[in-house]
C-alpha positions in Angstrom: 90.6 145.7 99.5 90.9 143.8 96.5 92.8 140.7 97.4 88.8 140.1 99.1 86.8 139.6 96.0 89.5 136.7 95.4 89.5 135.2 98.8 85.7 134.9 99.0 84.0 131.6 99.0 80.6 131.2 98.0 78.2 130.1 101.3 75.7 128.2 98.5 76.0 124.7 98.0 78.3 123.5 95.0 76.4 120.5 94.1 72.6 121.1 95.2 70.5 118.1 95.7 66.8 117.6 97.4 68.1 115.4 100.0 64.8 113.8 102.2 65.9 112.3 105.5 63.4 110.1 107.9 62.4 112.6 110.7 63.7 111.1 114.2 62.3 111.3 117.4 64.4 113.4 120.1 63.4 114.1 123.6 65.3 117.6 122.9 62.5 118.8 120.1 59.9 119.2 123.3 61.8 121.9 124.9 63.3 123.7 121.6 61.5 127.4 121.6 62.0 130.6 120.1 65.0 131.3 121.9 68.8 129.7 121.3 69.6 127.9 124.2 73.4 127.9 125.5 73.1 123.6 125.1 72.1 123.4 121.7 74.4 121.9 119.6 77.3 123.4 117.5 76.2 123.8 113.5 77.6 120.7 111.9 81.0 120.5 109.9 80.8 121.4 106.2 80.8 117.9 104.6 84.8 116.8 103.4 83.3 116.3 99.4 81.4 120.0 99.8 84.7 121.4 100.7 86.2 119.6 98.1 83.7 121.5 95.3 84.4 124.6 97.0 88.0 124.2 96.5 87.6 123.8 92.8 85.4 126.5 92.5 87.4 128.6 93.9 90.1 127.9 91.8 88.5 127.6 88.7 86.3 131.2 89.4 89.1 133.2 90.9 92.8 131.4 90.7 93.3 129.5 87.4 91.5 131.0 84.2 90.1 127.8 82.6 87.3 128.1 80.9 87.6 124.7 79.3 84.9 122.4 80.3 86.0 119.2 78.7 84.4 116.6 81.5 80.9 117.3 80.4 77.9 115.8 82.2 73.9 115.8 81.2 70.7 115.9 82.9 68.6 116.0 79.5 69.4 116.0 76.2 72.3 118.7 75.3 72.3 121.5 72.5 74.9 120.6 70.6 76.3 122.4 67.1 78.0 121.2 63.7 81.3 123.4 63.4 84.0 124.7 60.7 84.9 122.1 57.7 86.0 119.5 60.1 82.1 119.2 61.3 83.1 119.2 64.5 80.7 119.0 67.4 79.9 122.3 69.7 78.2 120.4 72.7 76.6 123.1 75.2 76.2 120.4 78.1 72.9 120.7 80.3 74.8 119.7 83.9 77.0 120.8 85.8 80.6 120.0 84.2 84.1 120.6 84.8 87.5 121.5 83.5 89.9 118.5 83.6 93.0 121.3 84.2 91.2 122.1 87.5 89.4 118.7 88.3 91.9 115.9 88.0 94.8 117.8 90.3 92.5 118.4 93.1 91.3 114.4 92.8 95.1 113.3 93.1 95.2 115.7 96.2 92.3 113.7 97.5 93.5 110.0 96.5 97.0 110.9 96.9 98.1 110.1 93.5 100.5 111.1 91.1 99.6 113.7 88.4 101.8 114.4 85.7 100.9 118.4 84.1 101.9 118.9 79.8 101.6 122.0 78.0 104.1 124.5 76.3 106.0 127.0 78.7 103.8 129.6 80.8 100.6 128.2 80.7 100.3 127.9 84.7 101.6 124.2 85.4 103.8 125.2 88.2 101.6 127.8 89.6 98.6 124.9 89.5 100.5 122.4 91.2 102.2 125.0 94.1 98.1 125.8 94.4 97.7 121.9 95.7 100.0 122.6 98.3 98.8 125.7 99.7 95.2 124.1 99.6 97.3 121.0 102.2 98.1 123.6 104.6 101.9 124.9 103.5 103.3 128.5 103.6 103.4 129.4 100.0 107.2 130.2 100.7 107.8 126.3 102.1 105.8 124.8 99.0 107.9 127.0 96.5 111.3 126.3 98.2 110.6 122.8 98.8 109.7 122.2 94.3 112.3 120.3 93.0 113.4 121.4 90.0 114.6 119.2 87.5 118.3 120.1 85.4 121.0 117.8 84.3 123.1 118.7 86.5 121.0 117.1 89.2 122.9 114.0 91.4 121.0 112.5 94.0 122.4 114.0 96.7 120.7 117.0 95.5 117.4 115.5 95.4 117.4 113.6 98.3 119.8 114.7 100.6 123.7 114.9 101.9 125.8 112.6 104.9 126.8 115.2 106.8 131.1 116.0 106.2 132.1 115.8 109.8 130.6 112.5 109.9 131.9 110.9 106.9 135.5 111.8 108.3 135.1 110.4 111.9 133.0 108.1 111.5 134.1 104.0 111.5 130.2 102.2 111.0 127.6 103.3 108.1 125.5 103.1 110.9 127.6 106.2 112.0 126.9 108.7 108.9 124.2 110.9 110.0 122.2 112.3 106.8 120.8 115.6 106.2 117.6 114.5 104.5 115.8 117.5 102.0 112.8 118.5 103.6 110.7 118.0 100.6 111.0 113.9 101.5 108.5 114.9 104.6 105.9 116.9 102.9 102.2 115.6 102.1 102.5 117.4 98.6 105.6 117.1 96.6 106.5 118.9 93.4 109.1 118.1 90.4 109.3 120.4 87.9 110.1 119.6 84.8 110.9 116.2 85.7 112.1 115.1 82.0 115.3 117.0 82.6 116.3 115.0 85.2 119.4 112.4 84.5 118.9 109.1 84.2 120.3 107.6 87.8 119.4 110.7 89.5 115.2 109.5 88.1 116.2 105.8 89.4 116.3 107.4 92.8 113.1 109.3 92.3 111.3 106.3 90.8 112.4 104.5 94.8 110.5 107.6 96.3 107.6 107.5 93.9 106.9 103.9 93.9 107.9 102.6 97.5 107.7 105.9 99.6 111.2 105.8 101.1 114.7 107.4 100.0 117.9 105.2 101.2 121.2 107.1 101.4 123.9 105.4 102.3 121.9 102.5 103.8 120.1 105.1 105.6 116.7 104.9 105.0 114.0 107.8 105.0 110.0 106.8 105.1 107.7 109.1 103.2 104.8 110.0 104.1 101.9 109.1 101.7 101.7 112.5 98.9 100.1 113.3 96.5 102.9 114.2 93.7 102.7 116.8 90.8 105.1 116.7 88.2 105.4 118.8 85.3 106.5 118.5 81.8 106.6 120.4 78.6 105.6 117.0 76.5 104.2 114.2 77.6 106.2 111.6 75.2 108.6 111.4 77.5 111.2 114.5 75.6 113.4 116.8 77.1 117.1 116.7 78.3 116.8 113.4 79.2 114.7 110.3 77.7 112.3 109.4 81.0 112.6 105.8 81.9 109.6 103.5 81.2 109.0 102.4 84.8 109.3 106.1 86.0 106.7 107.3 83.5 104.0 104.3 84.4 103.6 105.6 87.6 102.5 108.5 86.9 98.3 108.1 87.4 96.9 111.0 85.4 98.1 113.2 82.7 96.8 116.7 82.4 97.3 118.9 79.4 97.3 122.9 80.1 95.2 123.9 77.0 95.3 127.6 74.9 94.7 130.7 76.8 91.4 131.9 75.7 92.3 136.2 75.3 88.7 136.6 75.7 89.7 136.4 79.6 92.4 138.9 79.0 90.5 141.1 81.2 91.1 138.6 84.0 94.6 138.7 83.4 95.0 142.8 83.7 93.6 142.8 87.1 96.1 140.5 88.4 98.8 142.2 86.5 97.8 145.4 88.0 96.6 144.2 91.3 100.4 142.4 91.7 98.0 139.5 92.6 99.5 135.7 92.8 96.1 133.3 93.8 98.8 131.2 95.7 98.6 133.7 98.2 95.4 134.7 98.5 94.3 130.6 99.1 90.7 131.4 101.6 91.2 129.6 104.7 88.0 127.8 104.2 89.1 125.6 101.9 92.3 124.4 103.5 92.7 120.9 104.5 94.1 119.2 107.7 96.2 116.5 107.6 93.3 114.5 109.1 90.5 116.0 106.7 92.5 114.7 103.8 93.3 111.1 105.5 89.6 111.3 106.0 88.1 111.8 102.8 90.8 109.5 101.0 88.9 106.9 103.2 85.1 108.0 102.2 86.4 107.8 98.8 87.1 104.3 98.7 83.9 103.3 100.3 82.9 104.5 97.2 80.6 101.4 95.4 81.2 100.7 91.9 78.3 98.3 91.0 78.6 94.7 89.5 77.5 95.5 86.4 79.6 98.8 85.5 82.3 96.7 87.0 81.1 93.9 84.2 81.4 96.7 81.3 84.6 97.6 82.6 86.2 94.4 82.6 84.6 93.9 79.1 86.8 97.1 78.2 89.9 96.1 79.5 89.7 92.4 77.5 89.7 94.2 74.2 93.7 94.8 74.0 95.8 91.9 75.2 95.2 88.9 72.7 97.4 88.2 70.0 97.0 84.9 68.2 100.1 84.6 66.5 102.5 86.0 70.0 102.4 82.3 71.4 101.9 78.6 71.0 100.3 78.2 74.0 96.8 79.5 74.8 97.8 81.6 77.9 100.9 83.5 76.2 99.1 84.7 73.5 99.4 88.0 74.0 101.2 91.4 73.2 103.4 91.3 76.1 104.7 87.7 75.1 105.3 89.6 71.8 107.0 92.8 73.5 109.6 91.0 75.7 110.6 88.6 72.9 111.1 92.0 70.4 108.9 90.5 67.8 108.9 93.3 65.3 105.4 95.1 65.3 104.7 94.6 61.5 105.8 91.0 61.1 102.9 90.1 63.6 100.3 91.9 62.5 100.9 90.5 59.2 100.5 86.9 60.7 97.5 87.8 62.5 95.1 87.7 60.0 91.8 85.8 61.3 90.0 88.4 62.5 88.2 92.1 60.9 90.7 94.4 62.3 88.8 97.4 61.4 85.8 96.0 64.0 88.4 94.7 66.6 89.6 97.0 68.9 92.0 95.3 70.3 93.6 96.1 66.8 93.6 100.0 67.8 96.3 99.1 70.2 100.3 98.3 70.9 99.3 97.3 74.2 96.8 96.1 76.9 96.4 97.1 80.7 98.4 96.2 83.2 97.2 95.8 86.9 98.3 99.3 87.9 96.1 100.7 85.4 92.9 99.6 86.3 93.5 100.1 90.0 94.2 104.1 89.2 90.9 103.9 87.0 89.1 102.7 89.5 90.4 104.8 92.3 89.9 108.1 90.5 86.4 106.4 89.2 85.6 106.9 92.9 87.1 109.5 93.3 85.1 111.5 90.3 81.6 110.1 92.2 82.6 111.0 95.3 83.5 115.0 94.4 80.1 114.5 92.2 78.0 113.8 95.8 76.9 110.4 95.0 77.9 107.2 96.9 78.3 104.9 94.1 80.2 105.7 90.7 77.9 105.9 87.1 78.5 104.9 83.6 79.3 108.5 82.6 82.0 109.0 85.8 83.8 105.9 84.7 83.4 107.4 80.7 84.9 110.7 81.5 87.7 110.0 83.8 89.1 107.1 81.9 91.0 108.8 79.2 92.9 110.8 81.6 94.1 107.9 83.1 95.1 105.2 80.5 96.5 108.4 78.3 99.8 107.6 77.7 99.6 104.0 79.1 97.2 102.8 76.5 99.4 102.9 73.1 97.8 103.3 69.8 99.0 101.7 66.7 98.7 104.6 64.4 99.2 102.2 61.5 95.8 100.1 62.2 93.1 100.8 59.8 90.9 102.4 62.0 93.2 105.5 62.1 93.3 105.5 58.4 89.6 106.5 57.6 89.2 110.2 57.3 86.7 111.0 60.0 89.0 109.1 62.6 91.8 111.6 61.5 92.0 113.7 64.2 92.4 110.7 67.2 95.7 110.5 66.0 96.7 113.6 68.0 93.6 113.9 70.0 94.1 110.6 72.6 92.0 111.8 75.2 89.3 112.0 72.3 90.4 108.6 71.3 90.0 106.7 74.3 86.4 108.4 74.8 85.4 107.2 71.5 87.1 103.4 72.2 85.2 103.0 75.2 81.8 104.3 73.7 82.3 101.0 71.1 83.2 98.7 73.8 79.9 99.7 75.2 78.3 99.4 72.0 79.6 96.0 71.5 78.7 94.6 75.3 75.0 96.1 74.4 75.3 94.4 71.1 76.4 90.9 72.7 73.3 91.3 75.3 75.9 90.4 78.1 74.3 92.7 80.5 71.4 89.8 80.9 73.1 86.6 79.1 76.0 86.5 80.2 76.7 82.0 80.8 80.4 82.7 82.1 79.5 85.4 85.0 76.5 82.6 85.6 79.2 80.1 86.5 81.4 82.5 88.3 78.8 83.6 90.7 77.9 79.9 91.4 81.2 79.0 92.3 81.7 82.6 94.6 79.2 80.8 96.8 81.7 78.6 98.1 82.8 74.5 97.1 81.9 73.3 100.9 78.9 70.5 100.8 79.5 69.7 97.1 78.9 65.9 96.0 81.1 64.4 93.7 77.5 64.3 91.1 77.5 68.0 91.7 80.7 69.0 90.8 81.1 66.4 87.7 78.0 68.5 86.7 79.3 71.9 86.6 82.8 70.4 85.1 80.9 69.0 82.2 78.6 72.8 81.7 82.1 74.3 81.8 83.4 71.9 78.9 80.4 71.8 76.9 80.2 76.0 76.8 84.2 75.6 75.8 83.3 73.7 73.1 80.5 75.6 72.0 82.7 78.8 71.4 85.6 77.2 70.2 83.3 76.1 66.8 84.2 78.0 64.2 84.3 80.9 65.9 86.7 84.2 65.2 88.7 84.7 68.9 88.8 88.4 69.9 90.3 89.7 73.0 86.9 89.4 75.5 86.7 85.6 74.5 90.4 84.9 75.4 89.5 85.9 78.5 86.3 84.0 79.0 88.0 81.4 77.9 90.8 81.8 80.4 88.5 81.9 83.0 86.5 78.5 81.9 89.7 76.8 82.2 90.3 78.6 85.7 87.1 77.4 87.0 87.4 74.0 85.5 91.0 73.6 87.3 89.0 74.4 90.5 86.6 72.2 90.2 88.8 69.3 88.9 91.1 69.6 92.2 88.0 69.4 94.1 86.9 66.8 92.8 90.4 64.3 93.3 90.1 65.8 97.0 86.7 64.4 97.3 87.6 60.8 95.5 90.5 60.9 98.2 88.2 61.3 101.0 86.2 57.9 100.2 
């Protein structure tokens, strides 16, 4: 039968490493003999992250044609190949990689996330996100009939749910009203199609569901259970009937984009067309997940370590893109948000904010910085990347690759900043995901630069004060106040103030405040 060759799942690892294990002792081994005794034990589990790869394997070899392997990782040096006029580069990467398409859907099935897919009209959004919820455990019927689908004619009652009409006529107490709630509200995977043609109060009520996992009807409230949501657009500026709202849009963790069909997989195509095959329904039972297995690995994956010092780069990063001199009077509201809620137009502050080489700041790449929200998503899909990868701890190159798929669309560029207006930076004017690659390749540049991976005075004093202000004298702590005060002054000399110093800076005077009421308490205890 043909629907076989699609259903099959390969018995060979995904991800095959040399793992070496201690050999234990067991009183067991002594009696273990050429026969299979009736008391040996069961062949272990497949591992939650194995079954994880198989999933994407399986939809990447046999379900969704995408042969677009865009997350590239390397063992060794790759080929790589100068291209067309543009001198673009062909890179022909020498580990295993992945297609983001396939990748980051099945990570927000694992972290429970939100995942927002963009491409033009029949490139497989829908049919990639009704894949998610087959792979959670639903009929195919149940996911399809439980997608919302987004027109303007939608109210909220038809997203969330009706009081019932027998009840609003007899009934003399709220508390009375019964609601018939959609069943969509209960599921572990929930879809809105083509979520941009929503109205504007009917997305208010979505954004309650999205954000705070409940839908209230008539004071009647309905808890969610936590999902992991796929919604899909034709753009991702926010177009369509209606204009998305700003808070609806930011949370939204990743943003996908369904590239060009290659017709060199045409071939692919025919024997689906002539099969009357639909991969939805031919989802191996191997690589569905239990409510449990996927409580269970969105646990492992935050155990997931991510070490001191990528976490040190990373904050680095994130410093670049808030500062801006001329937004505020005051040290701590100079910044682009200060700017942003006032409605200080754009160009008038740039214009004042002169001091620095904007070409080499990045910060001046930006409209924006990063809100809290953002760096928890990059971290949890950080994880989330590692863990899927096999390892126990996330790498440079995970935090590198996933990054761009998350702060796409949260981190603005200003197109009018001179970076953008050198010819080879042309094409990161459409290319973001590209863009955000290359800004966090010069953020590491400039932290290798700096030497702050071994010289780094303000993560000396941080780590002193972790280890607690119990026992201090009153010498000690006068000590520290003046290192504090003598490093301020030392970078406040003459010196240009980008976005990484601000927040040094800010965290000097943090520490120093710490210190200072410390030391009153310890006057006060004479």
């Amino acid at each position: 039968m043909p629907f076989k060759i699609f259903q099959r799942v390969s018995a060979a690892p995904t991800n095959p490493q040399r793992v070496t294990q201690p050999k234990q002792f067991d009183v067991a081994d002594l009696y273990q003999g050429p026969l299979q005794s009736e008391f040996d034990p069961a062949p272990a589990a497949i591992a939650l992250d194995e079954k994880l790869r198989q999933a994407y394997f399986w939809i990447v070899n046999s379900a969704i044609i995408s042969p677009h392997y865009d997350i590239e990782y390397n063992l060794t040096p790759p080929q790589s190949f100068i291209v067309g006029d543009s001198k673009r580069r062909l890179t022909l990467p020498s580990a295993q990689s992945y297609s983001s398409y396939v990748l980051l859907p099945l990570l927000t099935f694992a972290t429970r996330r939100k995942c927002l897919f963009v491409g033009g009209p029949g490139r497989g959004k829908t049919a990639s996100a009704i894949l998610m919820g087959v792979l959670a455990g639903y009929p195919v019927k149940e996911v399809r009939r439980a997608m919302q689908h987004g027109h303007p004619q939608m109210t909220i009652a038809d997203l969330l749910g009706n009081p019932l009409p027998a009840d609003l006529v007899g009934a003399q107490r709220m508390e009375d009203i019964r609601i018939a709630w959609r069943n969509w509200l209960g599921m572990r995977v929930k879809i809105i199609d083509e979520y941009n043609r929503i109205p504007t109060r009917t997305q208010s009520a979505l954004l309650t569901v999205m954000g705070d996992n409940y839908a209230e009807v008539l004071n009647h409230v309905f808890e969610c259970p936590d999902s992991a949501w796929y919604l899909t657009a034709n753009d991702d500026q926010g177009g369509g009937t209606y204009q998305v709202i700003e808070a609806l849009r930011d949370r939204i963790d990743v943003i996908v984009q369904a590239l060009a069909f290659n017709p060199r997989f045409l071939g692919e195509l025919l024997v689906r067309i002539e099969e009357g095959l639909r991969p939805e329904e031919v989802v191996p039972k191997d690589i569905v997940f239990t409510e449990a297995e996927i409580d269970q690995m969105n646990a492992d994956i935050l155990k997931i370590e991510l070490p001191p010092p990528l976490r040190r780069r990373l904050e680095f990063f994130s410093s670049q893109f808030e500062l801006s001199e001329a937004a505020g009077a005051q040290f701590e509201y100079m910044t682009k948000d200060t700017a942003r809620l006032a409605a200080i137009d754009w160009a008038q502050l740039v214009a004042a904010d002169n001091g620095r080489d904007r070409l080499k700041d990045l910060g001046c790449q930006t409209l924006n910085g990063l809100s809290v929200r953002n760096l928890m998503t990059l971290i949890i899909y950080a994880k989330s990347l590692a863990y899927f990868r096999g390892n126990t701890s996330v790498e440079l190159e995970d935090l590198r690759q996933i990054l761009p798929f998350v702060l796409n669309d949260k981190l603005t560029p200003d197109l009018d900043a001179p970076f953008f207006a050198l010819p080879q930076n042309a094409a990161f004017r459409s290319d973001s995901i590209s863009w955000l690659r290359h800004l966090f390749d010069l953020s590491n540049a400039e932290f290798e630069r700096l030497g702050l991976d071994h010289d780094d005075p303000v993560q000396q004093l941080d780590l002193e004060f972790s280890a607690g202000l119990d026992g201090l004298t009153e010498s000690e702590v006068r000590t520290r106040i003046g290192r504090i005060e003598r490093l301020v002054g030392e970078w406040c000399k003459g010196r240009k103030l980008y976005g990484h110093i601000y927040d040094d800076l800010l965290k000097l005077k943090y520490l120093h405040q710490r210190y200072t009421n410390y030391l009153h308490w310890l006057q006060l205890q004479r």
